[in-house]
N, C-alpha and C positions, 0 to 999 in steps of 0.2 A: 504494500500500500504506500510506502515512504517512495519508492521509485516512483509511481505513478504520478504521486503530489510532487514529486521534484520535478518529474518533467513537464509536467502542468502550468511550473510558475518560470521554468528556462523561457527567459526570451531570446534567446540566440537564433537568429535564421529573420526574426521578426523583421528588422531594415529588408532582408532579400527580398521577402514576399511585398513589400510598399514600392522597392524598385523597380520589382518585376510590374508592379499595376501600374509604375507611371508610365514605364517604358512601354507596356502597352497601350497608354491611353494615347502618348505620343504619336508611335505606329499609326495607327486607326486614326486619329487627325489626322497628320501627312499622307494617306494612303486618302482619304476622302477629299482632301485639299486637290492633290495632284490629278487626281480622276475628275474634279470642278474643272482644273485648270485644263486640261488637258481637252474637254469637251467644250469650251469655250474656244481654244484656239485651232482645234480642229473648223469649227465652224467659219470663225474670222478667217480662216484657210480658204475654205471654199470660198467665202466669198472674194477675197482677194483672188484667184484664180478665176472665176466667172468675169469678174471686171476684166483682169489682162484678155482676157482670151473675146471680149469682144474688142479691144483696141485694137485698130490697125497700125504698122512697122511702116514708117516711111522712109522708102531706100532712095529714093534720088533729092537731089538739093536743089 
């Protein structure tokens, strides 16, 4: 019973497991940020490409 109550009140490991939840909350923001990003400049893509592609190139001066 004395082991059980020791290991009950050890907080050693305690910091790892609060690391471990920030670095994953970090993750999961950057991972949702970049996927925003990422679908926003996809689009400003196209349309940057739509615009070029109705310009015409003038070759003679």
């Amino acid at each position: 019973m004395t082991q059980i109550m020791k290991f009950l009140r050890d907080e050693n490991g305690a910091v790892t497991v609060d690391w471990v939840v920030i670095t994953a909350a970090i993750v999961g923001l950057c991972i949702s940020a970049f996927g925003w990003i990422g679908n926003d400049t996809h689009d400003y893509g196209e349309r940057i490409g739509d615009h070029m592609s109705t310009q015409g190139v003038k070759t003679t001066y």
